[in-house]
Structures are given as C-alpha cells and as structure tokens.
py3Dmol code that shows the C-alpha trace and the ligand (Angstrom):
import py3Dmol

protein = """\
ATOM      1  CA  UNK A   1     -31.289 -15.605  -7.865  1.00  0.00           C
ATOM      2  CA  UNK A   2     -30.546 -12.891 -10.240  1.00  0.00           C
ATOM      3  CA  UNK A   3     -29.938 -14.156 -13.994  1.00  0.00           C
ATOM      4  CA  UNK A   4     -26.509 -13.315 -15.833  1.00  0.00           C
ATOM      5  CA  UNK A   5     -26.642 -14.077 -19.766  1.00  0.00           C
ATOM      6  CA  UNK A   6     -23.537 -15.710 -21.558  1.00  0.00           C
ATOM      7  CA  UNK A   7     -22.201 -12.098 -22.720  1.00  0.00           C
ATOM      8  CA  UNK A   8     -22.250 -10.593 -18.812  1.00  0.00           C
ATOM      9  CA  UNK A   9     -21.077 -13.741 -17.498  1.00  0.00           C
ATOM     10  CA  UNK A  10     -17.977 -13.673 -20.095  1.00  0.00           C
ATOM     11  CA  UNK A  11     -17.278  -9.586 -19.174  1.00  0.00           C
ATOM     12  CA  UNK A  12     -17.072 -10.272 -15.476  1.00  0.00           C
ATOM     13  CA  UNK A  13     -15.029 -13.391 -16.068  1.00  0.00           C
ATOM     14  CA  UNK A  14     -12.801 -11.037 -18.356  1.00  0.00           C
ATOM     15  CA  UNK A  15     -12.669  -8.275 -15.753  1.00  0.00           C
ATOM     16  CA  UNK A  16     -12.056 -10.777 -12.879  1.00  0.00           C
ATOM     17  CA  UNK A  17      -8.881 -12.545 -15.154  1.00  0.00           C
ATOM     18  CA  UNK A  18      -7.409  -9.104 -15.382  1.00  0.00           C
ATOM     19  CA  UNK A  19      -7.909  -7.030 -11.756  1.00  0.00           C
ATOM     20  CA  UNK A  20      -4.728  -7.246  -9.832  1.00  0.00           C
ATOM     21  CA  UNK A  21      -4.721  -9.307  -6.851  1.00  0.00           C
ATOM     22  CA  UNK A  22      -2.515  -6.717  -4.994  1.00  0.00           C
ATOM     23  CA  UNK A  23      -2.230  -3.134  -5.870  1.00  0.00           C
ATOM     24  CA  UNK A  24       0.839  -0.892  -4.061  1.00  0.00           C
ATOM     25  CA  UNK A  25       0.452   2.956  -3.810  1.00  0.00           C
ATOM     26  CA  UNK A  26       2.617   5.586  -3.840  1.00  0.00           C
ATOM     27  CA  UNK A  27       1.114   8.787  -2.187  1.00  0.00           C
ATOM     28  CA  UNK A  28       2.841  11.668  -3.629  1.00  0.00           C
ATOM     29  CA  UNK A  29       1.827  15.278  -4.268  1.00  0.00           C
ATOM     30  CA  UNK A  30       0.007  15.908  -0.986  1.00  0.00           C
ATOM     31  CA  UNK A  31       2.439  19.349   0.001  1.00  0.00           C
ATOM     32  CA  UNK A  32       2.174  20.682  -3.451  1.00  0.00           C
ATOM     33  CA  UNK A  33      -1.829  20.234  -3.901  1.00  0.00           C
ATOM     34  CA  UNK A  34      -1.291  22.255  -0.327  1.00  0.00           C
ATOM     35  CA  UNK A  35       1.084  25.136  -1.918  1.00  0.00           C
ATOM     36  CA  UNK A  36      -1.148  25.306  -4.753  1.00  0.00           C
ATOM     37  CA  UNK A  37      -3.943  26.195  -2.531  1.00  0.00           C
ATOM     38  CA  UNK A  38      -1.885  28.444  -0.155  1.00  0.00           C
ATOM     39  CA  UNK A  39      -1.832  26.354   2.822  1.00  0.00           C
ATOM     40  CA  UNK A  40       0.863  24.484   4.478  1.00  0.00           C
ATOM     41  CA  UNK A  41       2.568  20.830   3.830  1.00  0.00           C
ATOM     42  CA  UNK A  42       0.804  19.511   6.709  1.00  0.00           C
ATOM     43  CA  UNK A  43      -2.234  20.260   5.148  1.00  0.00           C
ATOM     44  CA  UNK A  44      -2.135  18.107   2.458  1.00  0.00           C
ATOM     45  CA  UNK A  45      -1.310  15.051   4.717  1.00  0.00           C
ATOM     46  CA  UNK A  46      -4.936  16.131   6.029  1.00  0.00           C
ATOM     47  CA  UNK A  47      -6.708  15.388   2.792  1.00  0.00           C
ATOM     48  CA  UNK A  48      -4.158  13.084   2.179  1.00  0.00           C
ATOM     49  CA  UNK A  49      -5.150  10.529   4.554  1.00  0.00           C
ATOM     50  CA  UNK A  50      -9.094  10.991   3.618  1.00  0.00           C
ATOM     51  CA  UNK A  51      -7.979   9.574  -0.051  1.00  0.00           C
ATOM     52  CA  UNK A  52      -6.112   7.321   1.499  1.00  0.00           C
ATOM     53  CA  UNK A  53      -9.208   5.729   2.846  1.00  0.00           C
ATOM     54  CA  UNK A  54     -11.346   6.304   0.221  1.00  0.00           C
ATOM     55  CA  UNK A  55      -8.802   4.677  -1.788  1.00  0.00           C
ATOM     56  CA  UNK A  56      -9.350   1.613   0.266  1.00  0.00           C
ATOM     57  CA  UNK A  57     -12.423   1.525   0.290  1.00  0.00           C
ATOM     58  CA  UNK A  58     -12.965   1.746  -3.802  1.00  0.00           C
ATOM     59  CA  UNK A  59     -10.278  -1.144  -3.881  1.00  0.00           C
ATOM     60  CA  UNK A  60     -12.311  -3.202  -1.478  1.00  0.00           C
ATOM     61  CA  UNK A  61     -15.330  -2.281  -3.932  1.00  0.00           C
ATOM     62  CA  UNK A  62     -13.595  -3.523  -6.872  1.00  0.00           C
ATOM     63  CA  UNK A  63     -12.219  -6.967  -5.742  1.00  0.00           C
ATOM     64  CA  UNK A  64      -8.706  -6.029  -4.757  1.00  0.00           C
ATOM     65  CA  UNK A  65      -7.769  -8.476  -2.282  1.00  0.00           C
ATOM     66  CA  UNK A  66      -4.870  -6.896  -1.034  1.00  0.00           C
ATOM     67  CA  UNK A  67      -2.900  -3.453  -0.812  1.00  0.00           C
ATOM     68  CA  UNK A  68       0.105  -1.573   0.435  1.00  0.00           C
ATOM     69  CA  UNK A  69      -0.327   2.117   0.719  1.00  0.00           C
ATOM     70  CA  UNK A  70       3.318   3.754   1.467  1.00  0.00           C
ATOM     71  CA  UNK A  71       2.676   6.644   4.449  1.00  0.00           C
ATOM     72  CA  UNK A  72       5.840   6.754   5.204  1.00  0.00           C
ATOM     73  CA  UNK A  73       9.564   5.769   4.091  1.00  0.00           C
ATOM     74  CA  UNK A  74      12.914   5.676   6.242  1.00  0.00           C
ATOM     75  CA  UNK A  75      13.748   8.209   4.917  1.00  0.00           C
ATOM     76  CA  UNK A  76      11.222  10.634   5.328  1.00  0.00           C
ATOM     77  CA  UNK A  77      12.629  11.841   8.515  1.00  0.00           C
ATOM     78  CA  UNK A  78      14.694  14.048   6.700  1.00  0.00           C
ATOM     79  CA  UNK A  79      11.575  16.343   6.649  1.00  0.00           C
ATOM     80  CA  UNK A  80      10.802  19.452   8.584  1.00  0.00           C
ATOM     81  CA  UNK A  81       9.878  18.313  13.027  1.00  0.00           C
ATOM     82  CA  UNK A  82       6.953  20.133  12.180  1.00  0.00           C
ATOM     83  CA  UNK A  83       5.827  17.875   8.971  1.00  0.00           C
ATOM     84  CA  UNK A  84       6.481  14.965  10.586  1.00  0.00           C
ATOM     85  CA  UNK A  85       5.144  15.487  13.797  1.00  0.00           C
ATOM     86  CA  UNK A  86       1.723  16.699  11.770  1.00  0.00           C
ATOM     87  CA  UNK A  87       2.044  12.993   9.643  1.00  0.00           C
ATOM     88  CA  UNK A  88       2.768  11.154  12.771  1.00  0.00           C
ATOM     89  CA  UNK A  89      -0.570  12.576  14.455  1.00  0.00           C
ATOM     90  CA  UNK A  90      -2.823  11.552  11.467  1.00  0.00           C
ATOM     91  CA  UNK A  91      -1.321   8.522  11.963  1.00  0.00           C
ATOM     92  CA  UNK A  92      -2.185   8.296  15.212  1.00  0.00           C
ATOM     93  CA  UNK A  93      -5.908   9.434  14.640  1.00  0.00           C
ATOM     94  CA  UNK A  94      -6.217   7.453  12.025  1.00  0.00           C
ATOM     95  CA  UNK A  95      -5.367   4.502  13.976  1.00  0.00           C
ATOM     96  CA  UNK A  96      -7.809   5.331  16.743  1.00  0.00           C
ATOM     97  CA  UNK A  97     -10.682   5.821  14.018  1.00  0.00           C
ATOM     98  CA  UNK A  98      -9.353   2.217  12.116  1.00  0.00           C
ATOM     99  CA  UNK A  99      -9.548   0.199  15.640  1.00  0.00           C
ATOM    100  CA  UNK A 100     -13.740   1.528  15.964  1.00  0.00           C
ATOM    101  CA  UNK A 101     -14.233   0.764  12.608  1.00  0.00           C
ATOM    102  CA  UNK A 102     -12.629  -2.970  12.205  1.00  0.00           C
ATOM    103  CA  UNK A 103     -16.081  -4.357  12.946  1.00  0.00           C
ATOM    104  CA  UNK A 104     -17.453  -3.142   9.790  1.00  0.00           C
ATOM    105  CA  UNK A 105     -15.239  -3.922   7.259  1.00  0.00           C
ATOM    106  CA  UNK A 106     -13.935  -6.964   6.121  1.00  0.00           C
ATOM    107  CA  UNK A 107      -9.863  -5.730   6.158  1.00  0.00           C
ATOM    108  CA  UNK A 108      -6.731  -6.623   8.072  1.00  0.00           C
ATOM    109  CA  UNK A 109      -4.354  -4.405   8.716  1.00  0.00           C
ATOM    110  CA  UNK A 110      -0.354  -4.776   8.615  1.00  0.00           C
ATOM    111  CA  UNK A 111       1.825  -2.685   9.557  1.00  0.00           C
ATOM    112  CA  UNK A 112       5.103  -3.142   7.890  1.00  0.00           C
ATOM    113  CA  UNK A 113       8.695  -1.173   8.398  1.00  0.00           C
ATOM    114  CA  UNK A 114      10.385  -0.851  11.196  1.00  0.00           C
ATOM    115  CA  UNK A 115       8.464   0.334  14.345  1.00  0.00           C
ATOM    116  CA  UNK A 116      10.672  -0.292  16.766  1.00  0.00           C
ATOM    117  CA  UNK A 117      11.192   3.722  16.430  1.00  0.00           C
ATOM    118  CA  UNK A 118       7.304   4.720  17.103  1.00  0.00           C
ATOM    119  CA  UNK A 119       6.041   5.335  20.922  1.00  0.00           C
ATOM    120  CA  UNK A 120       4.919   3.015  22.945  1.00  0.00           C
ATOM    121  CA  UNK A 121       1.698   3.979  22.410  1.00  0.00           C
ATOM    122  CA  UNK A 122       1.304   4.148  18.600  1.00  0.00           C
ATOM    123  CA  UNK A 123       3.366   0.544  18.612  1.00  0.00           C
ATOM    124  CA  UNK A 124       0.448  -0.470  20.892  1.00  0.00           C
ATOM    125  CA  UNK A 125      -2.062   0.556  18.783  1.00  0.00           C
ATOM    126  CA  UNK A 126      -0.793  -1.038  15.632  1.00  0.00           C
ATOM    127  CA  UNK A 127      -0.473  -4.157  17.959  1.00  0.00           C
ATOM    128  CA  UNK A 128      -3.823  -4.450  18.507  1.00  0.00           C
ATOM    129  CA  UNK A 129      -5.381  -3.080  15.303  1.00  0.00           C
ATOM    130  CA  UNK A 130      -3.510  -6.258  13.738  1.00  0.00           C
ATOM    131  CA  UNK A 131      -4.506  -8.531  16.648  1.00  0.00           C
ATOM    132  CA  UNK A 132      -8.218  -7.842  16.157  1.00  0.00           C
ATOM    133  CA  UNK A 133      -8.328  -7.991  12.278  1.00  0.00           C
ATOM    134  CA  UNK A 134      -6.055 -10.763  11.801  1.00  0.00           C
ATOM    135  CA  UNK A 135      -9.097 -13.319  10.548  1.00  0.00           C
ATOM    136  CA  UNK A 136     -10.005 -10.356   7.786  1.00  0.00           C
ATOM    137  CA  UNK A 137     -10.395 -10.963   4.022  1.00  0.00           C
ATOM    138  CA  UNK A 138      -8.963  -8.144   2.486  1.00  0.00           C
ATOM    139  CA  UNK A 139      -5.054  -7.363   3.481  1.00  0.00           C
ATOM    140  CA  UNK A 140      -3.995  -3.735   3.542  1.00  0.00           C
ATOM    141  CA  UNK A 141      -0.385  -3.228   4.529  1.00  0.00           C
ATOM    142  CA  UNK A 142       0.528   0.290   5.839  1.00  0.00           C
ATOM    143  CA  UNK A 143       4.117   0.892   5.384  1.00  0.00           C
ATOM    144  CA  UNK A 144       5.674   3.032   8.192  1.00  0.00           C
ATOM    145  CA  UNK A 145       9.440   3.891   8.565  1.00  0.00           C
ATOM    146  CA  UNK A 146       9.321   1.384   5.623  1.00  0.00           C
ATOM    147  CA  UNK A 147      12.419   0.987   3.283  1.00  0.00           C
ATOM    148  CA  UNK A 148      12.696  -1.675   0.545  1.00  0.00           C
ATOM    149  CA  UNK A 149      16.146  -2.327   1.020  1.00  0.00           C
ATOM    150  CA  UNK A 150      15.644  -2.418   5.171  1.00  0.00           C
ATOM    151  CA  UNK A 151      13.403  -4.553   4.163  1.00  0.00           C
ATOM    152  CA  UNK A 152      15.508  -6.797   2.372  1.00  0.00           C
ATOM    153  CA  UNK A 153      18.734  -6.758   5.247  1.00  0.00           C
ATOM    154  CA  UNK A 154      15.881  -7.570   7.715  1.00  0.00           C
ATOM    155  CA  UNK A 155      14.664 -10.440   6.171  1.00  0.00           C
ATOM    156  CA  UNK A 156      18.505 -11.875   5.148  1.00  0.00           C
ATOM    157  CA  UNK A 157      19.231 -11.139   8.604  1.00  0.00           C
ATOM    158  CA  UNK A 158      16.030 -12.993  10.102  1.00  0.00           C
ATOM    159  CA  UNK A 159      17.227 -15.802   8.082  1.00  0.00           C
ATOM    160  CA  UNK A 160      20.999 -15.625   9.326  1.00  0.00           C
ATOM    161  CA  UNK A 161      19.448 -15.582  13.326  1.00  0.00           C
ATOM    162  CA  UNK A 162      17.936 -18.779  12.189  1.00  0.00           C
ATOM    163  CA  UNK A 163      21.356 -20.415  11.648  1.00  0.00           C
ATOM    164  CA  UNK A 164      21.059 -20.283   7.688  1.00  0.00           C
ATOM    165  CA  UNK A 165      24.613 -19.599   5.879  1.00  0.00           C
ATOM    166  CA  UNK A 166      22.938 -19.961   2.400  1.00  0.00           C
ATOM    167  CA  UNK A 167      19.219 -18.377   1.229  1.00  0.00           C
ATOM    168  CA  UNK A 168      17.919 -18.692  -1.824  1.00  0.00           C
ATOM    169  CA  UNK A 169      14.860 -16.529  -3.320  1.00  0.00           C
ATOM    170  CA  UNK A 170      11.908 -18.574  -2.083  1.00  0.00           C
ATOM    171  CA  UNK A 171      13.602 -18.052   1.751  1.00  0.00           C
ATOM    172  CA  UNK A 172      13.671 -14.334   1.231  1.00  0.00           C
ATOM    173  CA  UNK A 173       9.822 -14.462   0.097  1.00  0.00           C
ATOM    174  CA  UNK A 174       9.365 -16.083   3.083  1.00  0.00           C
ATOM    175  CA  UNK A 175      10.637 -13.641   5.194  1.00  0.00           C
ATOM    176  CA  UNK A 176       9.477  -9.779   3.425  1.00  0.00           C
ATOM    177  CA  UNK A 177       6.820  -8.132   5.202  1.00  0.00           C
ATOM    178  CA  UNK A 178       4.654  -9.067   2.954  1.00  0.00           C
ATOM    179  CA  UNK A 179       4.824 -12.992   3.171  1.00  0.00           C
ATOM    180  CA  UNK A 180       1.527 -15.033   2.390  1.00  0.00           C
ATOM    181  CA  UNK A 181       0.116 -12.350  -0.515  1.00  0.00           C
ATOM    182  CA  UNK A 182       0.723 -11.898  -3.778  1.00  0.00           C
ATOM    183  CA  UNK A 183       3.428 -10.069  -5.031  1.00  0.00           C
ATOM    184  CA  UNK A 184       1.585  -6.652  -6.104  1.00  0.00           C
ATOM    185  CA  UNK A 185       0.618  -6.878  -9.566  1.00  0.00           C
ATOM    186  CA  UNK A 186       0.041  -3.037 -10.218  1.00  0.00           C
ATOM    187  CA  UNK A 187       2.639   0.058  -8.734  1.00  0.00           C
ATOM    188  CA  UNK A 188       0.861   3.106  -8.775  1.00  0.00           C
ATOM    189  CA  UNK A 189       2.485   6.440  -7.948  1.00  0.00           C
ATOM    190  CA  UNK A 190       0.912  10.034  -8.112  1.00  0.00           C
ATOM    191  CA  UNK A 191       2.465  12.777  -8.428  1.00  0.00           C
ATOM    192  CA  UNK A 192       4.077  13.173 -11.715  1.00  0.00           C
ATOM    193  CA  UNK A 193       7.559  11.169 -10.598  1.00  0.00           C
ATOM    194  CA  UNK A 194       8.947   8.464 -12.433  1.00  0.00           C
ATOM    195  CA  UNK A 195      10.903   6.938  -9.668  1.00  0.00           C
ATOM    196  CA  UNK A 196      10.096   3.802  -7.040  1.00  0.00           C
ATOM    197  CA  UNK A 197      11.666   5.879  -4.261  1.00  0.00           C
ATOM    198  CA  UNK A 198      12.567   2.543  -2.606  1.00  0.00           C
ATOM    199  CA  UNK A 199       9.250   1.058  -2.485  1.00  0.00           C
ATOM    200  CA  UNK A 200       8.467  -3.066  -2.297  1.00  0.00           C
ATOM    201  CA  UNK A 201      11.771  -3.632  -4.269  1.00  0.00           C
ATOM    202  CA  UNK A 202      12.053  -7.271  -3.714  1.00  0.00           C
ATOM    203  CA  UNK A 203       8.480  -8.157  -4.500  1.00  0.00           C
ATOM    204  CA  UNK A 204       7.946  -5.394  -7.288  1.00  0.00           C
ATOM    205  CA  UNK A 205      10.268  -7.442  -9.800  1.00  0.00           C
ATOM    206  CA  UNK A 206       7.790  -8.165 -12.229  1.00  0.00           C
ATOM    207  CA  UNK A 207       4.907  -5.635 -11.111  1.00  0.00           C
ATOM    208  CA  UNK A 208       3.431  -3.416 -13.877  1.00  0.00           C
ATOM    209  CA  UNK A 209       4.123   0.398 -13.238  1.00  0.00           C
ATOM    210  CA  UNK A 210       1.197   3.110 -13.116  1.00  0.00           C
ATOM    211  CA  UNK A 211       2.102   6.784 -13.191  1.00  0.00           C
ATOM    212  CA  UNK A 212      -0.099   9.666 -12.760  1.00  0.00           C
ATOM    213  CA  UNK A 213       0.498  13.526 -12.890  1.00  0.00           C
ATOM    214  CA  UNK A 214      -2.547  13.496 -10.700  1.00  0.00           C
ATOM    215  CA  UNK A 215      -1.641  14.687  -6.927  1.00  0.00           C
ATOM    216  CA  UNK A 216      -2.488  12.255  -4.140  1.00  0.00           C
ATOM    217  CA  UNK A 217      -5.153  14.234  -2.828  1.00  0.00           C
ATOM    218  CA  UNK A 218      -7.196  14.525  -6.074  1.00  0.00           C
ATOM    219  CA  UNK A 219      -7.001  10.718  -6.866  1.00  0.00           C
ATOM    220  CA  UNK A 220     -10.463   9.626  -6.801  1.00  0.00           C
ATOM    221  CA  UNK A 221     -12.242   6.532  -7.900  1.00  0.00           C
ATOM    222  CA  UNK A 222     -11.805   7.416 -11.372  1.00  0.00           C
ATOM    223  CA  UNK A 223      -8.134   7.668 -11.032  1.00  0.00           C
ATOM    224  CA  UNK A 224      -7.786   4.268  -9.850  1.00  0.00           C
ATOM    225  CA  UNK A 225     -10.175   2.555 -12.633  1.00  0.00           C
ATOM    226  CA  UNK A 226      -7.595   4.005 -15.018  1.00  0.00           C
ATOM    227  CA  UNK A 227      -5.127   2.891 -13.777  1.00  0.00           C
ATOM    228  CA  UNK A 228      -7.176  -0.484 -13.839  1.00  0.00           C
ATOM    229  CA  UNK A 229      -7.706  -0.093 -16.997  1.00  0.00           C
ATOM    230  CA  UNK A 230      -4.141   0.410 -17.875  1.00  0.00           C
ATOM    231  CA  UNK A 231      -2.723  -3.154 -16.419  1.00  0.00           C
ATOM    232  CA  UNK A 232      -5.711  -5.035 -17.962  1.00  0.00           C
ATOM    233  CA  UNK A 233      -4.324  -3.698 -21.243  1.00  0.00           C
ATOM    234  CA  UNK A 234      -0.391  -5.227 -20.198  1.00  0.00           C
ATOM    235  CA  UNK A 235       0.587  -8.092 -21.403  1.00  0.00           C
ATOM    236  CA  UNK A 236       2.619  -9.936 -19.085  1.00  0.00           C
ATOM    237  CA  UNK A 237       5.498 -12.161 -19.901  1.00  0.00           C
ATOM    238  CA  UNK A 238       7.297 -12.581 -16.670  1.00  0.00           C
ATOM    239  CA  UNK A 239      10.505 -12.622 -18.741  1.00  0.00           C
ATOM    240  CA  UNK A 240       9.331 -14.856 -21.268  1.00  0.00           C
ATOM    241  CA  UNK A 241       7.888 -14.311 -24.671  1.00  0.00           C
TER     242      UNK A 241
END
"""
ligand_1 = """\
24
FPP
C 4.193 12.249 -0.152
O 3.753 13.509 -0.598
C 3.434 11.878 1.013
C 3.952 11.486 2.214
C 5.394 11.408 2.503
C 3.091 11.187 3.345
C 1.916 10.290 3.005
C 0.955 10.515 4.063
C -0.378 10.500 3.905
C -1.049 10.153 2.656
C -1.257 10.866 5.020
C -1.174 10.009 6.227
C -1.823 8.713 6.017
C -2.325 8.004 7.008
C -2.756 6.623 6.765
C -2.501 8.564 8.339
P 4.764 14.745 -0.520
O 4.569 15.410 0.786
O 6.150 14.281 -0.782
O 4.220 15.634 -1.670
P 5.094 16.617 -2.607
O 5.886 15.723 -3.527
O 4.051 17.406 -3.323
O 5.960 17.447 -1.708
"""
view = py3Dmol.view(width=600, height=400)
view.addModel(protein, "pdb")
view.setStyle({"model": 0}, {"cartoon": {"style": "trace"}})
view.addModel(ligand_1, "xyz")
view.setStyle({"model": 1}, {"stick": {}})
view.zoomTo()
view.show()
C-alpha cells in the first residue's frame, strides 16, 4: 500500500473539499474557431465534439462525479438546415461510437430536453445508450433540444398530471431533468459571452459562474483546471454571510 505523509494527505483532502460535484458546460465558439481558420460552421461542431469528449474524460480524471454538457438548446433551430443537419449527424455518430464504448468507462449517460422531436432512430439510440449505462458511476447529462425554462413548464406540468394544485421547491427538484444529482456547483461557458443563454436555470441558483474567452474547441485540460482553480478560490455563502 503506497504511503501518504500528513502534508499530502491534508492537500488531497483540501482538493477533494473544494472540486465540484457537478460541473455544467457551455460549448460556445465552435463556428468562429471555424471562420478563423477559413472553414465552415459545421466544421467547428467537428472538433467541437472531440473536446467535448476529451472534456469528459479529464472530468472523469479529476473526480467530477457528474456533468451536463449543453449540445444543443430549443432554440438552436433557428440556425442554418445545413448547420443543424451537420450537428444532428455528430450527434448521431457520436452516439453510435458512445454505445461501443460504454463497456469501458465507468459513465451514464442522460439525455435531457425534449426528444420527442428527434427520429425514431436517434430517440432509439439514446434509449438504449441510457438503458445500458444506467448502473454507471459518473453521470453525464447531454442536453438536446434542451431549454431551462421548458424545462421548468415540464416539470410544473408533470406535477399538475399528477393531480397536484400546489408545488413547492423540493417538488420541482424532484421533477428537473436532472433529479438525484447535485445541483452543478461550477457554470462554465467559452466563448467570451457573459450570458446563461437559458441553461439549467432552476438548478443553477446558487452555482458559481466560469467564463472564458477561450473558444470551445481550444479548451483543453488546462482550461478546465482553471477554471477549477477559480471555484476552489469562491467562497460560498448560499445567501448567507
Ligand atoms: C455553440 O457554438 C455550439 C453549439 C450550438 C453546438 C455544440 C455542439 C457541439 C460541441 C458538437 C456536438 C457534440 C456532440 C456531443 C455530438 P457556436 O456555433 O454558437 O459558436 P459561435 O458563437 O462561435 O458561433
């Protein structure tokens, strides 16, 4: 058994009192770190969704026992046929290349937002990508035609199906999409924006906020340790003092 003296033990205690237990990331800047390199949109989605993994993976590394990465909102839509057709085809790959590798990694997958708009097929997939990792340790939520206030009407609306004509705050934790984890800790958006862009609005209330002029597909490893480093430096008072 390896040995540990008092003044490691006491850093890793530090740095384990301080990591956030769930981390939400906003994926911004993939079409201009294209246009900056003369290529199309779509072709920042491409590299987009390789940090996006890598991302996950470094997360994993690190102890983070659950994420929510936002791919994309309710109203992204709005965008060019040819952009969203070219997001909802990584998606697609991506999914196939998720489902082979479930068996080596220790992540479940959730797919949050409304889906009831996706084919058949890519609803199927998600079906049994969640099926099949459901027992995992680490939770990573994939928002898809994900709004925050959607999110909100659905759960009020779950509850009102139920018979309720009165909810309080605990029923509406209850029913987000992200019931049973932690309310992310940490927001981080790339990007340069200072906005939430309608992101986990219910369960952000008290998260910290991490902004970076850094473009999604340049945020590496490095980029998330500072930002790490930035909400172990927060002190937290929930409203109090
Ligand atoms: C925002 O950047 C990014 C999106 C709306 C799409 C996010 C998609 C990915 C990261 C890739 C797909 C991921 C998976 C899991 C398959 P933007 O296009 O708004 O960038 P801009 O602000 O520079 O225009």
């Amino acid at each position: 058994m390896p040995t540990v003296n008092m003044s490691e033990r006491d850093k890793t205690q530090e740095e384990a009192k301080v990591l956030p237990e769930h981390v939400g990331f906003i994926m911004d800047g993939n079409g201009r770190w294209a246009k900056r390199r003369g290529m199309p949109r779509e072709y920042g989605h491409k590299f987009g969704a390789q940090t996006f993994e890598d991302v996950m993976d470094y997360c994993c590394h690190k102890g983070i026992r659950a994420m929510t990465f936002y791919v994309f909102s309710t109203e992204n839509w709005k965008r060019p046929k040819k952009e969203v057709d070219a997001i909802l085809h990584l998606l697609d790959s991506y999914l196939d290349t998720c489902r082979k590798r479930l068996a080596q990694n220790d992540v479940r997958f959730v797919f949050i937002g409304d889906r009831s708009v996706f084919s058949d097929k890519l609803r199927d997939k998600m079906d049994a990508i969640e099926a099949e990792s459901a027992h995992k340790g680490y939770t990573v939520y994939l928002a898809l035609n994900y709004g925050g206030r959607s999110e909100i009407v659905h759960a009020v609306n779950a509850l009102l199906e139920q018979g309720r004509t009165h909810v309080t705050e605990e029923d509406i934790n209850a029913c987000v999409y992200t019931a049973g984890s932690p309310e992310p800790d940490l927001i981080v958006r790339t990007g340069g924006d200072l906005r939430i862009s309608n992101f986990l609005l219910w369960q952000s209330a008290y998260a910290e906020l991490y902004f970076t002029d850094v473009l999604w597909p340049d945020f590496k490893g490095k980029d998330v340790d500072a930002a790490l480093d930035s909400f172990a430096q927060r002190k937290r008072r929930f409203g109090g003092v």
